[in-house]
C-alpha positions, -999 to 999 in steps of 0.1 A, spaced: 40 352 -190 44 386 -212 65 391 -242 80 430 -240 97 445 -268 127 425 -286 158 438 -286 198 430 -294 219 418 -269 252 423 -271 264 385 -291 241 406 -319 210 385 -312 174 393 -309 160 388 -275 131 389 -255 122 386 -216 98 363 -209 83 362 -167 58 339 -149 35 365 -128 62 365 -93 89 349 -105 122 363 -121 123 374 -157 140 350 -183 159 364 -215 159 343 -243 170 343 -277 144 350 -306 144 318 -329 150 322 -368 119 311 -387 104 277 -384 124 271 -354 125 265 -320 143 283 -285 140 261 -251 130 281 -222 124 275 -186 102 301 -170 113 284 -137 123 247 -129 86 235 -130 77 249 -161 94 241 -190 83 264 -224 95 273 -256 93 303 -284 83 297 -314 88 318 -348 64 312 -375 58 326 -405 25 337 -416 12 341 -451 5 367 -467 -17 376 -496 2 379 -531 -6 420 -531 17 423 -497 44 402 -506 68 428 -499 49 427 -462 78 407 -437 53 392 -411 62 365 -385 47 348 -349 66 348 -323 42 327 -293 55 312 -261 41 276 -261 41 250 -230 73 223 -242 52 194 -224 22 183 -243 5 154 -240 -25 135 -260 -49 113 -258 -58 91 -283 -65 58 -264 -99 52 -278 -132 71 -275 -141 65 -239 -105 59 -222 -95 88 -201 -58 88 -194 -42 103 -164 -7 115 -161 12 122 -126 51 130 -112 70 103 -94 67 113 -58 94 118 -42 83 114 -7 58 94 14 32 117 19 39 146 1 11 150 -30 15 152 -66 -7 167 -89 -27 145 -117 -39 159 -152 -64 138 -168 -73 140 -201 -102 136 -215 -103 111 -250 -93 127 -281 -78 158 -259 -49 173 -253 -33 188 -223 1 208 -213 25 195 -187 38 211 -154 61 197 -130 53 193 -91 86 187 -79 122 196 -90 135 165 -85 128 133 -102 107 146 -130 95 114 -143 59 106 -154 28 77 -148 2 69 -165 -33 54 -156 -62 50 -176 -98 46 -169 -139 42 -180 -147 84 -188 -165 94 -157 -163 63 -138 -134 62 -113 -134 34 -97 -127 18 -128 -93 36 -126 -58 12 -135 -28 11 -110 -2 33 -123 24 24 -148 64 23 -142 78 53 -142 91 66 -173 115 99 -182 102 126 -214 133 135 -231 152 138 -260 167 102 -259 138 87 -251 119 91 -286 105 62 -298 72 42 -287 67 18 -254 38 -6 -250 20 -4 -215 -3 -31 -202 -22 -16 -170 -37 -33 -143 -69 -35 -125 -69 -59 -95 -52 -89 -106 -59 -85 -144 -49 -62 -175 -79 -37 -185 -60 -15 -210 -31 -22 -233 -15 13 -247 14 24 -265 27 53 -250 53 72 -276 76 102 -268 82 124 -297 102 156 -304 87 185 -326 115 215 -324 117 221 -288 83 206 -279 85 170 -266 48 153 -264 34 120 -250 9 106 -274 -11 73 -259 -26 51 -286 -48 23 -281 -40 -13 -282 -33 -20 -320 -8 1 -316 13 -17 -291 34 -49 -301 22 -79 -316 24 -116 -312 6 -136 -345 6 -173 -350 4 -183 -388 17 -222 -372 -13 -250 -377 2 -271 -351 15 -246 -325 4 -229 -295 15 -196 -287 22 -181 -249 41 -146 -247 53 -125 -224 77 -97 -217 109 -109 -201 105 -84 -168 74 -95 -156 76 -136 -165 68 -138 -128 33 -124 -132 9 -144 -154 -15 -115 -155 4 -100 -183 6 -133 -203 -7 -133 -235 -21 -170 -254 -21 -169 -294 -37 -198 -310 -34 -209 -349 -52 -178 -370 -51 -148 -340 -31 -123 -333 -27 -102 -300 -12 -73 -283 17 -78 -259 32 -51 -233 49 -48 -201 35 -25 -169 61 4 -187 87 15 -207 116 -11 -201 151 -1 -188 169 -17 -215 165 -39 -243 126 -50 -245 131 -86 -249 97 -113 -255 99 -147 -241 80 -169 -259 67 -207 -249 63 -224 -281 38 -259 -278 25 -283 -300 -12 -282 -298 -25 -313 -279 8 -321 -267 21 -298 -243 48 -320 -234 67 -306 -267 80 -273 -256 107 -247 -263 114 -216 -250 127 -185 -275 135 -152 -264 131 -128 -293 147 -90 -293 121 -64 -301 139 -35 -311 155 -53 -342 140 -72 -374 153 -109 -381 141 -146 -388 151 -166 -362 150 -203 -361 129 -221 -334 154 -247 -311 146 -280 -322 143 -314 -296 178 -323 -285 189 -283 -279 206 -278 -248 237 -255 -229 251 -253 -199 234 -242 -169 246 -208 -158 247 -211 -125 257 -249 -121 283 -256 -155 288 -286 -147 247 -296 -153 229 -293 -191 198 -274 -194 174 -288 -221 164 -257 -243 133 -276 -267 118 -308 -268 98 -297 -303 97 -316 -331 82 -293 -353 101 -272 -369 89 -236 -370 107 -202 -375 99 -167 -360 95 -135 -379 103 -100 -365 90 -67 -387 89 -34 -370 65 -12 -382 55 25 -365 80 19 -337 67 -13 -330 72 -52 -333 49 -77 -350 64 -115 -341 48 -145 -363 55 -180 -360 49 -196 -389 63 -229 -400 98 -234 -412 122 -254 -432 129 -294 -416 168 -285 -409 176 -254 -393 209 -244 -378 212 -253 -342 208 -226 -313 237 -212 -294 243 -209 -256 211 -192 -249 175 -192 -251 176 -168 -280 161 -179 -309 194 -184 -340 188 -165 -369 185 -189 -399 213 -195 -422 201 -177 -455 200 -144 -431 234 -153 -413 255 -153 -445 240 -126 -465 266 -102 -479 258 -67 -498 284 -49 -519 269 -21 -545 286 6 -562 266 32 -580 287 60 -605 271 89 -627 293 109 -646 275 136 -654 243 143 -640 223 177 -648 188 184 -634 159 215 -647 143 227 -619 115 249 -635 96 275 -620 58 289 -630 55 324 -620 23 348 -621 -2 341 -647 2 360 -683 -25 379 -691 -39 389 -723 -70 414 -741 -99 388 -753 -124 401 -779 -149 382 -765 -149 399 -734 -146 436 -748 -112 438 -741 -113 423 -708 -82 410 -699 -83 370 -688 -52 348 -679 -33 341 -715 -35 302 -706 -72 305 -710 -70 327 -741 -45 303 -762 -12 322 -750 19 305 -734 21 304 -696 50 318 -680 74 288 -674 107 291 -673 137 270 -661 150 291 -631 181 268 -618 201 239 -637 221 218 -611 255 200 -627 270 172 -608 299 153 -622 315 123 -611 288 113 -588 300 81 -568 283 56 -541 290 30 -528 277 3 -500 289 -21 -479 272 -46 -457 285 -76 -437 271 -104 -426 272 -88 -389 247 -63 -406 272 -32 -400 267 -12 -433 292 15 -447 283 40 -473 309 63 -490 291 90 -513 315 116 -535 303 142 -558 337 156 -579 324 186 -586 289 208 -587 276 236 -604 239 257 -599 234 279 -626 204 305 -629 189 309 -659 163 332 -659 156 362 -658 192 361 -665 221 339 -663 248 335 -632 268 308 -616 252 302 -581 271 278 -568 304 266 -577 335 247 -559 368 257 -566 380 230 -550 373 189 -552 361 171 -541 325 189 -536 309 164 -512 328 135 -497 305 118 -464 312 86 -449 287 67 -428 291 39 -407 263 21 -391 257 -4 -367 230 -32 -374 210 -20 -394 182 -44 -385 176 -22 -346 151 -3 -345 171 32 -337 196 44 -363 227 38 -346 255 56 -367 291 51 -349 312 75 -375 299 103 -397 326 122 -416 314 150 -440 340 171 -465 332 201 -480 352 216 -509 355 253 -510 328 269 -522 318 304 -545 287 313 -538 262 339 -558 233 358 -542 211 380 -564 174 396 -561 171 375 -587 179 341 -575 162 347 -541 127 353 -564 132 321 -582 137 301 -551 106 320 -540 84 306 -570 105 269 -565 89 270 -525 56 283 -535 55 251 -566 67 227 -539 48 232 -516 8 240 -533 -12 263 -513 -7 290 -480 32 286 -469 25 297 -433 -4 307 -412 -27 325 -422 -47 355 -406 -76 334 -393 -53 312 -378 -34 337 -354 -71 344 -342 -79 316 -332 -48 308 -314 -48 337 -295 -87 330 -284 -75 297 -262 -42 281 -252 -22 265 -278 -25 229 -263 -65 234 -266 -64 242 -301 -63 223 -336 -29 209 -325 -21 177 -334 6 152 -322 37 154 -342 45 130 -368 66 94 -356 101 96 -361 132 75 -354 158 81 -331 196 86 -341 221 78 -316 251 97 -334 282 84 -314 310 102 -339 307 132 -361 335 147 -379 332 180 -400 360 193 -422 367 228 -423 348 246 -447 353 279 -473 328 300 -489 336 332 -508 302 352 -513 293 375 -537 259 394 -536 238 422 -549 206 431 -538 184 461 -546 175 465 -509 140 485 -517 129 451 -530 148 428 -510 120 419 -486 131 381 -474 156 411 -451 141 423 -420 134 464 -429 151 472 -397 182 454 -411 177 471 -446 170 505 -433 207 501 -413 221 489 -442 209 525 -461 220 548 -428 254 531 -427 263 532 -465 252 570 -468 220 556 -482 229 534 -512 200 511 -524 219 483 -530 239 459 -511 273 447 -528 298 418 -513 326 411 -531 341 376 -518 336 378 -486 348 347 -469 329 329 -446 357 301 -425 343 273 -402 371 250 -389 369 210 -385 350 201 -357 348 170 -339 318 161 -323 301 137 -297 316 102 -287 312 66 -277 306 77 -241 281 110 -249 266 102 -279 241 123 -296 203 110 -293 171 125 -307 155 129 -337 170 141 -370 158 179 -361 177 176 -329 212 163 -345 208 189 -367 199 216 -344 227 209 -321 254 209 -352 237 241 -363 243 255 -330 277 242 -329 286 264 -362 267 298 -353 295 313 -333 316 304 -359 292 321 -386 292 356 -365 325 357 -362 328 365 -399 314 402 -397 347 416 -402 352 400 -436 321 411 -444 327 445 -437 358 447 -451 344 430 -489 312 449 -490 294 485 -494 279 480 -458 299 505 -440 307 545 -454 294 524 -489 330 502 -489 351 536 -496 374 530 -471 380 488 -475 391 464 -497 351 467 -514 365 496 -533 403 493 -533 412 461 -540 379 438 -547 380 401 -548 375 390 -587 352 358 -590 368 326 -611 358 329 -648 329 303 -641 305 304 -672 271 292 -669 260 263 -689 233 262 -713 192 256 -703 182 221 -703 146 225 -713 129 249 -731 91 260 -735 68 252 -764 38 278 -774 17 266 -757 35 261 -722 49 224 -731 86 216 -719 110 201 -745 150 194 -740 168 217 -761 173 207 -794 149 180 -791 114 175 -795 106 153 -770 82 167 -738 89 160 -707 57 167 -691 30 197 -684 33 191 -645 60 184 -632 86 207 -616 119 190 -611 136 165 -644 168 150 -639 190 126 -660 199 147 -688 235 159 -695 248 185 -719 282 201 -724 295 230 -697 311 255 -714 346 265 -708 338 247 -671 370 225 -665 369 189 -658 335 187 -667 327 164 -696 294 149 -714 272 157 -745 238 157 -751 221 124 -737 192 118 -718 
């Protein structure tokens, strides 16, 4: 594949053609920074662009340099242990008809292409590196997709017994999905912390085969998987005996995919038969009384038995173990209010300097010579009325309301402005409602999310102060750096330094409602030193605007209406980046559609002579920003204003002061910590 020049189609976006060597050329959008753009090159080879920023030295700051690479969206790893090589294959899809089979080497990684268009679902094998006779059967089939993140233990076979347990997880970086296979304790696990009991698991779809059987006495712990990713619910059925007496018995089936304490059927448990009601199925024949423990940690579940209280409450209908009583009636009600909360967020620019007599007039950073470093506090955010509260029923269906009144971001150096204001309240109103909290995926049936109107402030000056917050939050290079490039460009990006991405939940958003939202914008930028804007962009700007260096908006309004989106019946699954993404994409047409207010409230076009710019401007609300919270002492030390108490050489971000507003209405406080 090549990557011509970029250019604008005509939605206004950047694009580029990207072609497999004999096949037809593919345009796709050019991502914004740190983000992602799907891309199929043809059915069998699914890719992405990336756009990554890339560090530049503190001398070419002004320098706008990004990396725009076209990366495989398949990857997979190994990680199984250090002499497992793992093999990964298509489904066929016919008798006969080949597939091919990437094997990767331990510790490796590998890209992904599909054989076939149809069924493009992957198996596994593992075996002994450079021994293949020593190769496993090959696991159940399993799909690599956005709603399958999450991780799925895998026992697999050789002959009639299990050789390798693995835990195969599916995760989603951007646009990038990956298969990452971990070794054994990774997988689930089945501990006994019982003196008197005897453990024998096994996962409920393959009860019929003892090979994947797992035996647990007093003190041990051990892995437990099926031959693949299960089709629903993975569900462990576990025989529970008395040691030395294997006539008392019961029989618990335990969900994985949700934490809990679960009570262990005692003798005398029984319910109907199922298939004959009129005959009683005896569940236990125990006598002592135990109770089973389900954590989930990384993805995974670790179940102990351990032993439990003399009367526990008796099971239902089913095998499934009942949850004991102190869980079953546990009921959470919290309500958290702050009235007015104000938080310093302090930057440290470039070092002072100073003339030392000891050096012959060298000059040497002023921190060294005695002299005050260059702190400042660059932002103070203001909320008032700051409300939360939480719900959460004995079914364990938690709701969360969260309000913020009002909000204010003031900068206060170099010099003072309102950033941020609503004009309207409330600021923030969200309202979550999630399903048992105790499943392993966070299943949230309603999201609602308010937004007040908004007046929004964008200066030269803010954007460098956000700049210095970034480079304070995040120590060291922000981007890649030159030597980095290189080497990516010297082999393919799976066979580089690339590592799998970090474990993350899956959200299964099922109803998501988004008010309509306002926000009036002012800016002014110097455009010479605005260089977070491409130059191409700034240069038009100049052309357009009879070549004016600075860029004035005076209230443009920026109007996204209410949307609904997803439902019971499509909900939205993936990670948080993919939620997000998808809403993002959701609101961009939206966002475009507001050029014409910008034209019509800013210097952009024949420099705003003939629109409302120069005619009739928008006047901002009287807003009047509030006073510093800290200050700093001679020697670089941060105090509160009008206090000598400090807060702390280090740290970059103080909260839980408030301090009166000014002339701000409906704010209220005075100076407390």
């Amino acid at each position: 594949a090549f990557l011509p020049q970029v250019r604008t189609n005509e939605a206004g976006d950047s694009v580029i053609f990207v072609q497999l060597r004999g096949h037809t050329p593919v345009e796709v959008r050019v991502p914004d920074v740190d983000s992602a753009e799907a891309v199929s090159l043809t059915p069998l080879h699914p890719c992405c662009i990336r756009t990554e920023v890339l560090a530049l030295p503190e001398g070419m700051r002004g320098v706008s340099c990004c990396l725009v690479s076209l990366l495989p969206a398949l990857l997979l790893f190994n990680r199984a242990g250090p002499n497992v090589e793992l093999g990964f294959r298509q489904v066929q899809v016919g008798m006969g008809i080949p597939t091919s089979i990437v094997w990767v080497l331990p510790g490796a990684n590998n890209a992904l292409w599909w054989t076939f268009q149809e069924r493009q679902e992957l198996q596994i094998a593992a075996r002994q590196v450079g021994q293949p006779e020593t190769c496993t059967v090959w696991s159940k089939p399993f799909e690599v997709r956005k709603t399958k993140v999450g991780a799925y233990p895998v026992a697999l076979k050789l002959g009639q017994s299990v050789r390798h347990l693995l835990c195969l997880c599916v995760d989603q970086d951007a646009a990038i999905l990956s298969v990452t296979v971990s070794g054994s304790d990774c997988c689930h696990m089945l501990a006994n912390q019982h003196p008197d009991l005897v453990l024998d698991g096994c996962m409920e779809e393959v009860l019929d085969d003892s090979a994947y059987a797992v035996s647990v006495e007093h003190g041990c712990h051990r892995a437990v998987a099926g031959p693949g990713p299960p089709q629903g619910v993975p569900k462990l059925r576990l025989s529970i005996s008395r040691a030395g007496a294997k006539e008392e018995r019961a029989m618990v089936s335990v969900d994985l995919n949700r934490t809990g304490v679960y009570a262990v059927p005692q003798s005398g448990a029984s319910r109907l038969s199922r298939r004959d009601p009129s005959k009683m199925l005896r569940l236990s024949t125990l006598t002592t009384p135990a109770v089973v423990v389900v954590e989930l940690k990384n993805r995974v579940a670790i179940v102990s038995v351990s032993p439990g209280l003399s009367k526990l409450p008796e099971v239902g209908d089913s095998c499934e173990a009942a949850e004991t009583a102190e869980e079953d009636e546990r009921t959470i009600n919290c309500v958290v209010r702050l009235e007015l909360l104000s938080i310093a967020m302090v930057t440290e620019g470039s070092t002072a300097w100073a003339a030392n007599s000891t050096s012959g007039g060298a000059l040497v950073p002023a921190a060294a010579a005695g002299g005050a470093r260059l702190r400042s506090e660059a932002f103070t955010v203001t909320l008032a009325d700051v409300r939360m509260s939480l719900s959460q029923t004995p079914d364990r269906r938690r709701s969360v309301d969260f309000r913020i009144r009002d909000a204010q971001v003031d900068l206060q150096h170099p010099g003072q402005d309102v950033v941020l204001r609503n004009v309207t309240q409330p600021f923030l109103e969200v309202r979550v409602r999630q399903d048992d909290v105790r499943m392993l995926d966070v299943h949230l049936r309603q999201v609602e999310l308010k937004l007040g109107e908004l007046e929004v402030s964008v200066t030269g000056a803010a954007w460098e102060q956000v700049r210095l917050l970034m480079r304070s939050f995040v120590p060291g290079a922000t981007g890649l750096v030159f030597e980095e490039v290189l080497d990516r460009a010297s082999v393919p990006y799976y066979l580089g330094p690339v590592q799998p991405p970090q474990a993350s939940s899956k959200l299964v958003v099922s109803h998501l409602y988004i008010g309509h939202a306002k926000v009036q914008v002012w800016c002014k930028l110097y455009l010479p030193e605005a260089h977070y804007l491409p130059k191409t962009l700034r240069d038009t700007i100049q052309v357009m605007s009879f070549g004016t260096h600075r860029l004035e908006v005076k209230g443009a309004s920026v109007k996204l209406p209410e949307q609904l989106l997803f439902s019971a019946h499509t909900p939205m699954e993936g990670s948080c980046g993919a939620v997000l993404a998808h809403v993002s994409e959701s609101y961009m047409p939206h966002v475009k559609a507001c050029w014409r207010s910008l034209l019509q409230h800013s210097n952009i076009f024949l420099g705003g002579f003939l629109s409302r710019h120069t005619w009739a401007p928008r006047q901002r609300k009287a807003w009047r920003p509030g006073l510093p919270l800290c200050g700093v002492g001679p020697s670089g030390e941060l105090c509160l204003q009008g206090s000598s108490q400090t807060l702390g050489g280090s740290s970059q971000t103080f909260g839980g002061s408030s301090q009166t507003m000014g002339t701000i209405h409906d704010f209220t406080g005075h100076n407390t910590i």
